[in-house]
PyMOL CGO cylinders between C-alpha atoms (Angstrom):
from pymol import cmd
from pymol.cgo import CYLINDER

trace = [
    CYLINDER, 16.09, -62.26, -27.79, 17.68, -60.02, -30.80, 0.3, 1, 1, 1, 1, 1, 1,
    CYLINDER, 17.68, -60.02, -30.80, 21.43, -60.43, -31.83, 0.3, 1, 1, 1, 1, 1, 1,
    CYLINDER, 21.43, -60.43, -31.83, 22.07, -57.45, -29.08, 0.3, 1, 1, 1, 1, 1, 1,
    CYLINDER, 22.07, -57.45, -29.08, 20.35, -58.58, -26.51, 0.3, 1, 1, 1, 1, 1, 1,
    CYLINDER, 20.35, -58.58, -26.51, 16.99, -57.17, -26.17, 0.3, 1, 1, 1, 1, 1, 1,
    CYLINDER, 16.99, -57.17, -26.17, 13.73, -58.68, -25.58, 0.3, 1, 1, 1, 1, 1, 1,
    CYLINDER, 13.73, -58.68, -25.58, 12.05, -59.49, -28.98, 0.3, 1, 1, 1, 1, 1, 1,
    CYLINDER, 12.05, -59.49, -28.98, 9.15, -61.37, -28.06, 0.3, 1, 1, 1, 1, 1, 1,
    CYLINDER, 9.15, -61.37, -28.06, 7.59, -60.88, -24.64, 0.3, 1, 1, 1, 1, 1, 1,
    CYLINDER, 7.59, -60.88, -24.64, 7.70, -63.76, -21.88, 0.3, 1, 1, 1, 1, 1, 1,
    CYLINDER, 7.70, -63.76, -21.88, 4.54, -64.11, -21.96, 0.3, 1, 1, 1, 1, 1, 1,
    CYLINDER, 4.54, -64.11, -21.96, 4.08, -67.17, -24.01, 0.3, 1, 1, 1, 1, 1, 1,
    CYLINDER, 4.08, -67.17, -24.01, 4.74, -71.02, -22.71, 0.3, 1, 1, 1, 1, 1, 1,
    CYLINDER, 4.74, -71.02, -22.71, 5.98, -71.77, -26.00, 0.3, 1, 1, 1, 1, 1, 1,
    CYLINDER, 5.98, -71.77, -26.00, 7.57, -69.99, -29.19, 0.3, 1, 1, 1, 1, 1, 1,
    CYLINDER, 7.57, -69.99, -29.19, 8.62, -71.69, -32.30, 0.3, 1, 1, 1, 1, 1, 1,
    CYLINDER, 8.62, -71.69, -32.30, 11.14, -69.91, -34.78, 0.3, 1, 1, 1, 1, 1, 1,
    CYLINDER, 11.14, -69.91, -34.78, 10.13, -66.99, -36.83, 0.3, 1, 1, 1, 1, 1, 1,
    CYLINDER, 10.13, -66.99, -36.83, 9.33, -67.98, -40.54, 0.3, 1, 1, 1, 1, 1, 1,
    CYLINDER, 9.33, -67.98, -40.54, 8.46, -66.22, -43.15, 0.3, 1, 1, 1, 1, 1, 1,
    CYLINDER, 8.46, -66.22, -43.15, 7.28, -63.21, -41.07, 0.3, 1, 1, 1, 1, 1, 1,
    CYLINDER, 7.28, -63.21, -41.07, 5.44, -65.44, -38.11, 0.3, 1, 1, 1, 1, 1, 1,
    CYLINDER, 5.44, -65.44, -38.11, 6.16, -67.21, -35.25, 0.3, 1, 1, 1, 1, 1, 1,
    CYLINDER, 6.16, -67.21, -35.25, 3.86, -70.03, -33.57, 0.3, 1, 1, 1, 1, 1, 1,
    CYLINDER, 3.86, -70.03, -33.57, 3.02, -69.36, -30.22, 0.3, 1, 1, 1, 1, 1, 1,
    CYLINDER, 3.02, -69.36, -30.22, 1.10, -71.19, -27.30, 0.3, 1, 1, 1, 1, 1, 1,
    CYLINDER, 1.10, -71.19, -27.30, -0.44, -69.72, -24.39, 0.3, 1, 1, 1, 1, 1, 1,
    CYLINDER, -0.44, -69.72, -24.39, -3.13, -70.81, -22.19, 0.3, 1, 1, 1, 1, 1, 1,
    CYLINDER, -3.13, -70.81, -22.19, -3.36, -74.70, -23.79, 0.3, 1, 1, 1, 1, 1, 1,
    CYLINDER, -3.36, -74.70, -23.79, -3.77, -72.69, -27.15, 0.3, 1, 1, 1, 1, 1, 1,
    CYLINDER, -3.77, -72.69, -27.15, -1.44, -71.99, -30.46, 0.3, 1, 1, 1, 1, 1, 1,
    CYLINDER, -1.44, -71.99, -30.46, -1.58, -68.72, -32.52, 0.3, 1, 1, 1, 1, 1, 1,
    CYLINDER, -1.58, -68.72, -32.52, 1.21, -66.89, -34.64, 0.3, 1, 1, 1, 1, 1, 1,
    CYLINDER, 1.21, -66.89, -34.64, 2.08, -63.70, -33.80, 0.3, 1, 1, 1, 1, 1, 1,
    CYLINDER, 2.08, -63.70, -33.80, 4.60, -61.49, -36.12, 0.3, 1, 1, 1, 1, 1, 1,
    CYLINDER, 4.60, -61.49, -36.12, 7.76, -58.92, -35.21, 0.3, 1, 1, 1, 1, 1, 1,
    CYLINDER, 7.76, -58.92, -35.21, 5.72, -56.70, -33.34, 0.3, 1, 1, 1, 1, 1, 1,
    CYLINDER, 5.72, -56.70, -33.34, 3.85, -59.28, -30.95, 0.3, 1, 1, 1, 1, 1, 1,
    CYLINDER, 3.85, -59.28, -30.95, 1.37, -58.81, -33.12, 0.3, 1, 1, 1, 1, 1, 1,
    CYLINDER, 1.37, -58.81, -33.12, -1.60, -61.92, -32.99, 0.3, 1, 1, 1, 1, 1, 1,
    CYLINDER, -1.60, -61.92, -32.99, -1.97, -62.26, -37.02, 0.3, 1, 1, 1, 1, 1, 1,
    CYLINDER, -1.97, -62.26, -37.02, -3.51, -65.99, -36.09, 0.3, 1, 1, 1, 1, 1, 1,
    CYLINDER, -3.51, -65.99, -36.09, -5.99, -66.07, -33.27, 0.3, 1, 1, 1, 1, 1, 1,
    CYLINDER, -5.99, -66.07, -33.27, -4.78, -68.55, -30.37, 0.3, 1, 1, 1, 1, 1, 1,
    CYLINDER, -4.78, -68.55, -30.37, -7.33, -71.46, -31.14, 0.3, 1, 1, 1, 1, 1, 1,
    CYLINDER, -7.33, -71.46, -31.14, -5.50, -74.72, -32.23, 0.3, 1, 1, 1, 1, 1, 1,
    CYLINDER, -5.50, -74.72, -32.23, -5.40, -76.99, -29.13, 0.3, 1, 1, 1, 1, 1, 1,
    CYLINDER, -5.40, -76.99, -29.13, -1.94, -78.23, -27.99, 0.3, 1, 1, 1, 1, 1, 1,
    CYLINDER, -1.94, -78.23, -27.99, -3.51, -81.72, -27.57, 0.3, 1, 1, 1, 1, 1, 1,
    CYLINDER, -3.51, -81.72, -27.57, -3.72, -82.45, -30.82, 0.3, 1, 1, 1, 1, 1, 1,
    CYLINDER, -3.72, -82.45, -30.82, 0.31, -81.73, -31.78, 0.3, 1, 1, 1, 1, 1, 1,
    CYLINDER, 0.31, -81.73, -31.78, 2.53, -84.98, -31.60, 0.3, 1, 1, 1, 1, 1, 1,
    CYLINDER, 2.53, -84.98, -31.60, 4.85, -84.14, -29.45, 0.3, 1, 1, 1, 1, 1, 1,
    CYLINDER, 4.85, -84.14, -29.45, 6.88, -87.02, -30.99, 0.3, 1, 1, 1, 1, 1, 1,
    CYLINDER, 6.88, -87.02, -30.99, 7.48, -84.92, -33.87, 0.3, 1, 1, 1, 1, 1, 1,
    CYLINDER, 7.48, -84.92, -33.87, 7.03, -81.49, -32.36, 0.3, 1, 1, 1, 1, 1, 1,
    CYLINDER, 7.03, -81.49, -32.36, 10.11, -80.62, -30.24, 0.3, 1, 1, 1, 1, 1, 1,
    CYLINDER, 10.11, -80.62, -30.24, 11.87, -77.49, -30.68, 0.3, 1, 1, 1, 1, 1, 1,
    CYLINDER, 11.87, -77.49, -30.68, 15.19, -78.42, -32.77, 0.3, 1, 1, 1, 1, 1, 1,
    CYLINDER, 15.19, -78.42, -32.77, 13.10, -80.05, -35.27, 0.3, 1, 1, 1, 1, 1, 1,
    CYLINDER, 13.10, -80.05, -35.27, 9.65, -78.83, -34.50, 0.3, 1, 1, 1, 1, 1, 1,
    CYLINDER, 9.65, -78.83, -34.50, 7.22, -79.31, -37.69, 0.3, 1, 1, 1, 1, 1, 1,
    CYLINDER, 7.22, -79.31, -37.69, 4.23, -77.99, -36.36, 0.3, 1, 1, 1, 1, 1, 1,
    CYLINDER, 4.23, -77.99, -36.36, 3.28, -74.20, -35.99, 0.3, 1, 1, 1, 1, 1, 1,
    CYLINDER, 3.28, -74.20, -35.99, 6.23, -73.55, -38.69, 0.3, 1, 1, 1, 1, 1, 1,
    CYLINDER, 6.23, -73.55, -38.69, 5.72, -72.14, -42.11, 0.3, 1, 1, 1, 1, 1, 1,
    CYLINDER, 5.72, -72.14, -42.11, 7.09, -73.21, -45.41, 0.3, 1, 1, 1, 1, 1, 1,
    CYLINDER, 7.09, -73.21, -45.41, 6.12, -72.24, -48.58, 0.3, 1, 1, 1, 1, 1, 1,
    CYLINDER, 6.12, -72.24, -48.58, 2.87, -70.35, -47.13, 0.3, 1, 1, 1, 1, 1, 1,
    CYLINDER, 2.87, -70.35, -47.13, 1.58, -73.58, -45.32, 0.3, 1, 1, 1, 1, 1, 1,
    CYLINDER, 1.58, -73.58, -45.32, 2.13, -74.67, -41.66, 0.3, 1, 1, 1, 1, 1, 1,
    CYLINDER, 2.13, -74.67, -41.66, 1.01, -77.81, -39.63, 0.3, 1, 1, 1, 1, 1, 1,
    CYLINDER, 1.01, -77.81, -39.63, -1.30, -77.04, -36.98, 0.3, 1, 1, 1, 1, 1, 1,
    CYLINDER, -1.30, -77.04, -36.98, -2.76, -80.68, -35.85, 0.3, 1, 1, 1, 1, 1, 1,
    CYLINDER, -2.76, -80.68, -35.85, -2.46, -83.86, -36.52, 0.3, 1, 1, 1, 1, 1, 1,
    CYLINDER, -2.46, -83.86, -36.52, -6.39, -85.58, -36.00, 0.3, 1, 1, 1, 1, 1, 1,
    CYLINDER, -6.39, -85.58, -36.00, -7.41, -89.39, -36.63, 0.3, 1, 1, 1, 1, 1, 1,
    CYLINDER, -7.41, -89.39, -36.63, -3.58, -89.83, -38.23, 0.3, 1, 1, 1, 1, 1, 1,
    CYLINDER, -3.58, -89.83, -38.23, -4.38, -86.79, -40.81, 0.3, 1, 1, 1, 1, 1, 1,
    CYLINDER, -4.38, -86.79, -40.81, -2.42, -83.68, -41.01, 0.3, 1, 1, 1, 1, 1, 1,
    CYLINDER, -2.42, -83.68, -41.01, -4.33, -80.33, -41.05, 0.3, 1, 1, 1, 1, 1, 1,
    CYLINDER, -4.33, -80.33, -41.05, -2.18, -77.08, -42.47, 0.3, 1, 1, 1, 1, 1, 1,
    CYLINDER, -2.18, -77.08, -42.47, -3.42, -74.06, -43.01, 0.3, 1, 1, 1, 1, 1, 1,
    CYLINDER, -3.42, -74.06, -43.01, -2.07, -70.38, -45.14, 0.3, 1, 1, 1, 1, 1, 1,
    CYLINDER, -2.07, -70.38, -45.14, -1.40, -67.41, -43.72, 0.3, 1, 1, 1, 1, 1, 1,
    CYLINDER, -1.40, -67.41, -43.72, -4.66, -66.42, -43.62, 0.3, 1, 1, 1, 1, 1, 1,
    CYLINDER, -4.66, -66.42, -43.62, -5.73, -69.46, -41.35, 0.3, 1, 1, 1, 1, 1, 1,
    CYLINDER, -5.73, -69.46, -41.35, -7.43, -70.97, -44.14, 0.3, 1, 1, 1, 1, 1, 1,
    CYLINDER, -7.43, -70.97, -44.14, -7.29, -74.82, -43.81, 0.3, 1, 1, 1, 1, 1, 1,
    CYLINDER, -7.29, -74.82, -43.81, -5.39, -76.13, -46.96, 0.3, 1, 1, 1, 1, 1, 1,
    CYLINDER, -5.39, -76.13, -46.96, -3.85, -79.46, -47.92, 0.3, 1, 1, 1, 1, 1, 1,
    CYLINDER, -3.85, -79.46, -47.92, -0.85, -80.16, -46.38, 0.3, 1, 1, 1, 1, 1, 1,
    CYLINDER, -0.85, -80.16, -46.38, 2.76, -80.43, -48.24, 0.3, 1, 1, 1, 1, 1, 1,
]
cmd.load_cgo(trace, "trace")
């Protein structure tokens, strides 16, 4: 919802984290993507929701699907972090 009230990002989503830097991570259907102001998909939907910690995931101080400084966490795997840029390009982590 905007400031005044109106619907900025459909309810269509079963998840939304907060927008950064232009994008906001999104799941739907088992499946995170980033979309940007426009419910636009920049990021296809294709990092599986199974391998976020949920631990370290919740809203208030959600690390995943978030970015800083042009890199966000989308998975943790066998204890290692995977981040990618804004182009979904897998980079090293922060």
């Amino acid at each position: 919802m905007t400031k005044t009230g109106k619907v900025a990002v459909p309810f269509v989503y079963d998840e939304i984290r907060p927008f950064s830097e232009g994008l906001a991570g999104v799941l739907k259907d088992g499946k995170w993507g980033f979309i940007n102001g426009a419910n636009k998909t920049v990021i296809p939907f294709k990092y599986s929701d199974s391998n976020v910690e949920r631990y370290s995931s919740n809203f208030m101080g959600a690390t995943y699907f978030i970015f800083n400084e042009g890199t966000a966490q989308v998975a943790t795997i066998n204890q290692k972090q995977i981040c990618i840029n804004k182009s979904d390009k897998k980079i090293a982590c922060q």
